[in-house]
C-alpha positions as a Markdown table, in Angstrom:
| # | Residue | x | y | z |
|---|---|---|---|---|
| 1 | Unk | 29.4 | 7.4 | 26.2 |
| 2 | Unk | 31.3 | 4.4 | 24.2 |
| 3 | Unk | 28.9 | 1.7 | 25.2 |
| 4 | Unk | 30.1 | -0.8 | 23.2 |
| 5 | Unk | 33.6 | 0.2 | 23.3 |
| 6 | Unk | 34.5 | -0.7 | 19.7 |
| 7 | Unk | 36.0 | 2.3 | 19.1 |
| 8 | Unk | 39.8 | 1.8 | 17.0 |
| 9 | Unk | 38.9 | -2.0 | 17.3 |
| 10 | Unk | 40.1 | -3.7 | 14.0 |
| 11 | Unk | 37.0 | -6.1 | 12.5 |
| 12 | Unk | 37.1 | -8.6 | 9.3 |
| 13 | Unk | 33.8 | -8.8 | 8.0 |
| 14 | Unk | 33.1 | -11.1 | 4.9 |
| 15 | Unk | 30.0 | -11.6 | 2.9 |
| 16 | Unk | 29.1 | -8.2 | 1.6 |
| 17 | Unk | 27.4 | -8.6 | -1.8 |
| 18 | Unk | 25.8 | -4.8 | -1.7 |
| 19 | Unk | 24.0 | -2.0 | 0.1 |
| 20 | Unk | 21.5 | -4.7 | 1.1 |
| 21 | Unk | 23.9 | -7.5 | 2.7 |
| 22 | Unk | 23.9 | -8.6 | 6.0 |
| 23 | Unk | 27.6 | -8.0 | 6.3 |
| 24 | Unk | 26.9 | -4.1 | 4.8 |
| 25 | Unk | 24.8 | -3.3 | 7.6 |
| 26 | Unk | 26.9 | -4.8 | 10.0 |
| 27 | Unk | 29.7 | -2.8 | 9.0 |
| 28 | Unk | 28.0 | 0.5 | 8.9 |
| 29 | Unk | 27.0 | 0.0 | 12.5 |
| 30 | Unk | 30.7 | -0.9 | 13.3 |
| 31 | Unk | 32.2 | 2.1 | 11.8 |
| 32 | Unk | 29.2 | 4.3 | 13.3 |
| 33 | Unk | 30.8 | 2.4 | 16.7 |
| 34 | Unk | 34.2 | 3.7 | 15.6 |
| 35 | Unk | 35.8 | 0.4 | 14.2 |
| 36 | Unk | 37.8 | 0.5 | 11.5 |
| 37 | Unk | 36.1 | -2.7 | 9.5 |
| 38 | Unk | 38.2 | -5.0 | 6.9 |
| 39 | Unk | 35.8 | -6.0 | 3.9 |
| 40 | Unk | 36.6 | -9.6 | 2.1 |
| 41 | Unk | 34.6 | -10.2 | -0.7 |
| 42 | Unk | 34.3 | -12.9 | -3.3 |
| 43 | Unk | 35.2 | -11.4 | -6.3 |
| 44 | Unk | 36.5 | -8.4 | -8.3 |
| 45 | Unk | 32.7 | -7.1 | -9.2 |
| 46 | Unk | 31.7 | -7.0 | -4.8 |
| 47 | Unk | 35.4 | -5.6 | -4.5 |
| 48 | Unk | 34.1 | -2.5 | -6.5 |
| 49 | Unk | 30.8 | -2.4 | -4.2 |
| 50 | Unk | 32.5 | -2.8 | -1.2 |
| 51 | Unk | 34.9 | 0.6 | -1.9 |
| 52 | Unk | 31.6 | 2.6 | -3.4 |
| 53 | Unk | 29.5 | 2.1 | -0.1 |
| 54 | Unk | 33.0 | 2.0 | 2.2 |
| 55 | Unk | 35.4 | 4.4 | 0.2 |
| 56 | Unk | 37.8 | 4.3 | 3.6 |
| 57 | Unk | 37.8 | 1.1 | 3.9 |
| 58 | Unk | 40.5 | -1.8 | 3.2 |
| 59 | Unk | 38.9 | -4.5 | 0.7 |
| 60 | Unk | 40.0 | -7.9 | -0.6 |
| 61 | Unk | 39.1 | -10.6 | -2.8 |
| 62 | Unk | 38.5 | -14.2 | -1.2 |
| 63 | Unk | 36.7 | -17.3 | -2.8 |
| 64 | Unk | 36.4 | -19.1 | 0.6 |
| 65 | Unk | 35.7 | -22.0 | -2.0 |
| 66 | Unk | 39.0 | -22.4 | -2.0 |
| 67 | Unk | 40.9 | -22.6 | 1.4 |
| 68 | Unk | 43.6 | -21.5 | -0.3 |
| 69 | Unk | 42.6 | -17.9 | -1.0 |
| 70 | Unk | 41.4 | -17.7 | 3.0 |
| 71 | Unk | 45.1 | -18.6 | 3.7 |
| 72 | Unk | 46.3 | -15.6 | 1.1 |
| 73 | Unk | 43.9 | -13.4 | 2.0 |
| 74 | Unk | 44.8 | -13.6 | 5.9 |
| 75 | Unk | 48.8 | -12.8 | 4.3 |
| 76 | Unk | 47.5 | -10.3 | 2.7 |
| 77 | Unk | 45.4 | -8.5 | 6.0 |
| 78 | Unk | 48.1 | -9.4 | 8.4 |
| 79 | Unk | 50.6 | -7.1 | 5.9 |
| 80 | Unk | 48.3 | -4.3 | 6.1 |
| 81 | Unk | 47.9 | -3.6 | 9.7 |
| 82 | Unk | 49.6 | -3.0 | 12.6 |
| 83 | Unk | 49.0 | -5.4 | 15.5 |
| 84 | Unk | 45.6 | -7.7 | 15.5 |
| 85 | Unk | 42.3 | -7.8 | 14.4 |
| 86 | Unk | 39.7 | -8.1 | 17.2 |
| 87 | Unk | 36.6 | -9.7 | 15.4 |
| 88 | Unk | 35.4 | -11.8 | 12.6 |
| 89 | Unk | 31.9 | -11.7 | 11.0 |
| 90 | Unk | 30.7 | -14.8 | 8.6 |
| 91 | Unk | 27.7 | -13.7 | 6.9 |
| 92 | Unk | 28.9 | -16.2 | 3.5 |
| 93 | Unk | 25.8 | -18.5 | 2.6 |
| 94 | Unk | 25.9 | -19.9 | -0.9 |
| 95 | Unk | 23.2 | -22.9 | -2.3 |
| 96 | Unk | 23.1 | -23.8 | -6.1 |
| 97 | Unk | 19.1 | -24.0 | -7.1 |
| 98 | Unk | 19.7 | -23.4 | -10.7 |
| 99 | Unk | 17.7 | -26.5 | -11.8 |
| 100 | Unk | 15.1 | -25.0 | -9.3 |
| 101 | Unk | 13.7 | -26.6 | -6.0 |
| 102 | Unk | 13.5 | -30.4 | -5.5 |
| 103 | Unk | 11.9 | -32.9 | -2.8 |
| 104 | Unk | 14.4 | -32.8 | -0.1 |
| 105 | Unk | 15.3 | -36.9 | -0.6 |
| 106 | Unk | 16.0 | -35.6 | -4.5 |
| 107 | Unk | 18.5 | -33.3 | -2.8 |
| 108 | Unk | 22.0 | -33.5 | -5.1 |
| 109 | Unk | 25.0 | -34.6 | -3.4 |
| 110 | Unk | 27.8 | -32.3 | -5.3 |
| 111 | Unk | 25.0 | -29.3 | -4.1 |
| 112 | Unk | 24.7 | -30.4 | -0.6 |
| 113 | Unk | 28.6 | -30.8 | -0.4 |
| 114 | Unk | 29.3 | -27.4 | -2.0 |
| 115 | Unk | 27.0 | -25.6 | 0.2 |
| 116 | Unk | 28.3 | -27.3 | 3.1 |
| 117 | Unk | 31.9 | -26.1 | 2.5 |
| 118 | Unk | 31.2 | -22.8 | 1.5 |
| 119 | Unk | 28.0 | -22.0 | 3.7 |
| 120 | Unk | 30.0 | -23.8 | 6.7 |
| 121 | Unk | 33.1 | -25.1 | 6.4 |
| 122 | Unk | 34.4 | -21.8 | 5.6 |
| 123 | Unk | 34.0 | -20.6 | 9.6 |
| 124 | Unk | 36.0 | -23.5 | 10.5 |
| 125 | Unk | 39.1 | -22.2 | 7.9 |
| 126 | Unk | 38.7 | -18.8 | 8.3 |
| 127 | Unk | 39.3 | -19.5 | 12.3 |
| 128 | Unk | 42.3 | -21.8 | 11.9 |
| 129 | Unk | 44.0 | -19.6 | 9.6 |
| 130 | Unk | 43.2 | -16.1 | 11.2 |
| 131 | Unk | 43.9 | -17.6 | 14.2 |
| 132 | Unk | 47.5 | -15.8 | 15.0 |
| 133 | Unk | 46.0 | -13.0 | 13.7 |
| 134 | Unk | 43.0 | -12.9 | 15.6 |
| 135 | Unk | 43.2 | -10.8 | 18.8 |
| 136 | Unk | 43.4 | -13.1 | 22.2 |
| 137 | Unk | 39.7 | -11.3 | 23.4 |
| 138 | Unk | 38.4 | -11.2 | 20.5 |
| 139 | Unk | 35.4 | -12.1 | 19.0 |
| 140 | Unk | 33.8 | -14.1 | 16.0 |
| 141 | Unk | 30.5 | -14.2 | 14.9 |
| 142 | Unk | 28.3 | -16.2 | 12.7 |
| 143 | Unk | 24.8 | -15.2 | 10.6 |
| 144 | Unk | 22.2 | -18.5 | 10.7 |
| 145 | Unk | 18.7 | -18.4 | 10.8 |
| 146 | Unk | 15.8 | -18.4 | 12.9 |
| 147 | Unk | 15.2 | -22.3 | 13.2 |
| 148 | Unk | 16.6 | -25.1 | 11.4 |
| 149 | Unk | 14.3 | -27.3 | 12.5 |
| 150 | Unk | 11.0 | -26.2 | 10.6 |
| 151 | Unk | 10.5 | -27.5 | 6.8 |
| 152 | Unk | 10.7 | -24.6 | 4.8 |
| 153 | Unk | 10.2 | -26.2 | 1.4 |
| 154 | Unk | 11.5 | -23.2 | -0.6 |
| 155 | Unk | 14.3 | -23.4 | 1.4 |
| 156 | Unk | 15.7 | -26.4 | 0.2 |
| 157 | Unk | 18.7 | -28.2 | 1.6 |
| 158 | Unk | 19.9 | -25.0 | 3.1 |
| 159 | Unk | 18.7 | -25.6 | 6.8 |
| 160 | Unk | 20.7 | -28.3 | 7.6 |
| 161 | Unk | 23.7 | -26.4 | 6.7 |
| 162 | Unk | 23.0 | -23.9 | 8.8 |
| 163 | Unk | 22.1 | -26.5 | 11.6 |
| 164 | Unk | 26.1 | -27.7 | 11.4 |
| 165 | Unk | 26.7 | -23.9 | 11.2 |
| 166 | Unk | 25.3 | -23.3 | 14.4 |
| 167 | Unk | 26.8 | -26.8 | 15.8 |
| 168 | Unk | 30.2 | -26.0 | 14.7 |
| 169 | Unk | 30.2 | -22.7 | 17.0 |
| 170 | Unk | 30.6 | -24.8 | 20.3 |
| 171 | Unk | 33.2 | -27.0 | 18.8 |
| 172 | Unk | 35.4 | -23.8 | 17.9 |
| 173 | Unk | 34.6 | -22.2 | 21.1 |
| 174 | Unk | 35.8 | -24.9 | 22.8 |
| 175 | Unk | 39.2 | -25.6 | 20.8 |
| 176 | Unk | 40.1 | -21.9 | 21.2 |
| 177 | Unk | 40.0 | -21.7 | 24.8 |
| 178 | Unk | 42.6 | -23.7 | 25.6 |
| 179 | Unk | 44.9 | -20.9 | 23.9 |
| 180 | Unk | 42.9 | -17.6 | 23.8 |
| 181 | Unk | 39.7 | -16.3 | 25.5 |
| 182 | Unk | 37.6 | -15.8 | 21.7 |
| 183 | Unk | 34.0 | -15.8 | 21.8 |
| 184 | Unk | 32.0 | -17.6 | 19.3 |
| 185 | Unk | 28.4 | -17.2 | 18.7 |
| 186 | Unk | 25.5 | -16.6 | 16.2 |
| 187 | Unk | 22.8 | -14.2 | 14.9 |
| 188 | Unk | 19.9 | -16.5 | 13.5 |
| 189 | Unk | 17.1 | -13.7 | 12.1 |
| 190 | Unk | 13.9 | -14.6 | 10.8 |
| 191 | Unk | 13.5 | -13.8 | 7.1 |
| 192 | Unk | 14.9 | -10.5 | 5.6 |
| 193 | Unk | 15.0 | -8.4 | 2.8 |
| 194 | Unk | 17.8 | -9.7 | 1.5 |
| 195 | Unk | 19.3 | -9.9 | -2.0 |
| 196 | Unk | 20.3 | -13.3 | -1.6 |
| 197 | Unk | 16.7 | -13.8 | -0.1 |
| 198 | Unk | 15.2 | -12.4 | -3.2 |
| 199 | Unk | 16.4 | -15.3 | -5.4 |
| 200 | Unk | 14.7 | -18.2 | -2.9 |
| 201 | Unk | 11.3 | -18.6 | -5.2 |
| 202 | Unk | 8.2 | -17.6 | -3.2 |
| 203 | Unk | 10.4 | -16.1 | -0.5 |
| 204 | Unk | 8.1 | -12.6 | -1.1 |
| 205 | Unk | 5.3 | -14.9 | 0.1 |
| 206 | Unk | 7.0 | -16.3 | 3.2 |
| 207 | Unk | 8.4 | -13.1 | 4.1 |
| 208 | Unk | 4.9 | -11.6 | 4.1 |
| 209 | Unk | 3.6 | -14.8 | 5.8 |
| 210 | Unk | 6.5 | -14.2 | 8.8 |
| 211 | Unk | 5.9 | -10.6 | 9.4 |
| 212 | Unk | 1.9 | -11.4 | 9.9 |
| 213 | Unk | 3.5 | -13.8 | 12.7 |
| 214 | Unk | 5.3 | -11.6 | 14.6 |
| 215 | Unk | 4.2 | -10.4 | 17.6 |
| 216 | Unk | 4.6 | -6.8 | 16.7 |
| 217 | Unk | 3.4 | -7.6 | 12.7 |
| 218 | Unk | 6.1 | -5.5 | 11.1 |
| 219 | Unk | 8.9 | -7.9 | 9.2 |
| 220 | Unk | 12.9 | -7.5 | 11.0 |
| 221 | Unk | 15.1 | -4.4 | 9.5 |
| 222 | Unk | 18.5 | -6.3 | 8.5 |
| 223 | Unk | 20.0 | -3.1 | 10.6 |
| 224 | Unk | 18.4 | -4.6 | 13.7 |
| 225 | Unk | 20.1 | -8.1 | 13.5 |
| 226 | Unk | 23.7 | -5.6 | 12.5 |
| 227 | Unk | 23.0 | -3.8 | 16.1 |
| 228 | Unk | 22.9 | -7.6 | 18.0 |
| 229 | Unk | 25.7 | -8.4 | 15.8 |
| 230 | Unk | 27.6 | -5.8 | 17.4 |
| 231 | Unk | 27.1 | -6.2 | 20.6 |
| 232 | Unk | 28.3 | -9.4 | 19.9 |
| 233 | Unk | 31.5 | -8.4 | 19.0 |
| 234 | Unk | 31.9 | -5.8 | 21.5 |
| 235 | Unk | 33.6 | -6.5 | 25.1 |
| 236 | Unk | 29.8 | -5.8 | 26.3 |
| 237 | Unk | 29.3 | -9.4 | 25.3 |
| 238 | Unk | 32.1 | -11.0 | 27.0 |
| 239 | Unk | 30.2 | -13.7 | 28.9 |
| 240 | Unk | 28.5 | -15.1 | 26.0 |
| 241 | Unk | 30.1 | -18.0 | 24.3 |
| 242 | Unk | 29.3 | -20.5 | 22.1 |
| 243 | Unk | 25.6 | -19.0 | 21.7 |
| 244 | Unk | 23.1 | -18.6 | 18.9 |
| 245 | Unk | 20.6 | -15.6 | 19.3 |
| 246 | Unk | 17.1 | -16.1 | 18.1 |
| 247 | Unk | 15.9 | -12.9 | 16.7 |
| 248 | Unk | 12.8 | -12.9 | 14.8 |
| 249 | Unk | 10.6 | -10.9 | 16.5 |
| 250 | Unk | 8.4 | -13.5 | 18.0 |
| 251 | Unk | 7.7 | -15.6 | 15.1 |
| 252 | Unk | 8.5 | -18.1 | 16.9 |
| 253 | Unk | 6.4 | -18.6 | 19.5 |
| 254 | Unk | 3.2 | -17.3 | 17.8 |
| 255 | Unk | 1.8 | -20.5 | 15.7 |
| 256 | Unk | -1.3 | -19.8 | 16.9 |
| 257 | Unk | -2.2 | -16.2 | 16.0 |
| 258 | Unk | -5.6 | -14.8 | 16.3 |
| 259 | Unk | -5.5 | -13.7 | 12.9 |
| 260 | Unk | -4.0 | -16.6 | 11.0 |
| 261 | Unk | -6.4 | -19.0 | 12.8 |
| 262 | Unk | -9.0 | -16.8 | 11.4 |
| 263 | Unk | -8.0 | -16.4 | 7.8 |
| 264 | Unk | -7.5 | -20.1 | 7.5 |
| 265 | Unk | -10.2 | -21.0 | 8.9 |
| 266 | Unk | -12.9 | -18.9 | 6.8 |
């Protein structure tokens, strides 16, 4: 049975970096499903990623940096397919530490900005000018994070990027329906194994520290946050709108372990 019915559905998915991307497990799970997925990548280096782990699948170059690639890129798409696409995925984070980790009032304005309009802003563009393109029950959705609202310090600036991430959802959700019936939402996992994660200095640490705090004390598979991703983007979500989904495996709501209490204590 085609539960998810996302079989000869047509889905953009940008952000894949490699094999252990958000956006790559995401679109194994939608070809698995029987969609045909659309990679956009940033540069010529992912592009030749991208065809290695999806050989049959159509991939192009796009520096959401600059909103005029997102425009070129959507030309480009809309030329090589016949009809409309029926979901988006934005799994694009980008943060510059390369003078390391500062106090978050130290926090550089050109970084902050940068982020912002990469990490971000690039939802917003990628909706306006896929818009036409987009199918009129179709479905977009977003990767954030667990919580924006705790003080990771090795996290940096990031959070409250992903805070107007998350904020922005309800705004586009909003503006589309008076036109189309597109569903916006989010995934926000705990921490991954990620190769954009590897970079964060003492993420190893936190990632360890996460998994001890989750109610089942095993650390989330980036394939299980692909699999709500999915559903997401599959008419079995059609109700949901303008929604973030928490999934971290309890993290959460478990402060207060046993274990921790223990360790910290002695």
């Amino acid at each position: 049975m085609d539960f998810l019915k996302l079989a000869d559905k047509t889905i953009v998915v940008f952000g894949l970096a490699n094999r252990k991307s958000v956006a790559c497990a995401i679109a194994k799970v939608l070809q698995a499903a029987g969609a045909e997925v659309i990679h956009v990548v940033r540069s010529t280096v992912r592009k030749e990623t991208a065809e290695k782990l999806f050989p049959d699948s159509r991939v192009f170059i796009c520096d959401v940096e600059d909103e005029e690639n997102i425009m070129r890129v959507k030309k480009e798409i809309a030329a090589s397919i016949d009809g409309k696409i029926h979901g988006i995925v934005h799994s694009i984070a980008f943060a510059n530490y390369a003078d390391g980790f500062k106090p978050f009032h130290e926090t550089n304005k050109k970084d902050f900005l940068q982020a912002l309009d990469i990490s971000c802003f690039s939802l917003i563009a990628i909706c306006k000018h896929f818009r036409e393109l987009l199918d009129a029950n179709g479905s977009v959705v977003t990767i954030s994070i667990s919580t924006t609202r705790m003080a990771a310090e090795n996290y940096g600036y990031m959070a409250p990027i992903k805070a107007a991430l998350e904020s922005s959802l309800c705004f586009l959700a909003k503006s589309f329906s008076s036109f189309s019936k597109v569903r916006f939402n989010g995934v926000c996992p705990g921490l991954l194994k990620t190769s954009a994660s590897a970079g964060i200095p003492g993420y190893v640490d936190s990632y360890l520290y996460a998994e001890k705090l989750t109610l089942r004390k095993k650390g989330l598979q980036t394939t299980e946050i692909a699999d709500i991703a999915a559903f997401l983007l599959s008419e079995r979500s059609s109700a949901i709108t303008a929604q973030t989904i928490v999934a971290d495996g309890g993290m959460g709501i478990n402060y207060f372990d046993a274990d921790i209490i223990a360790k910290v204590v002695d």
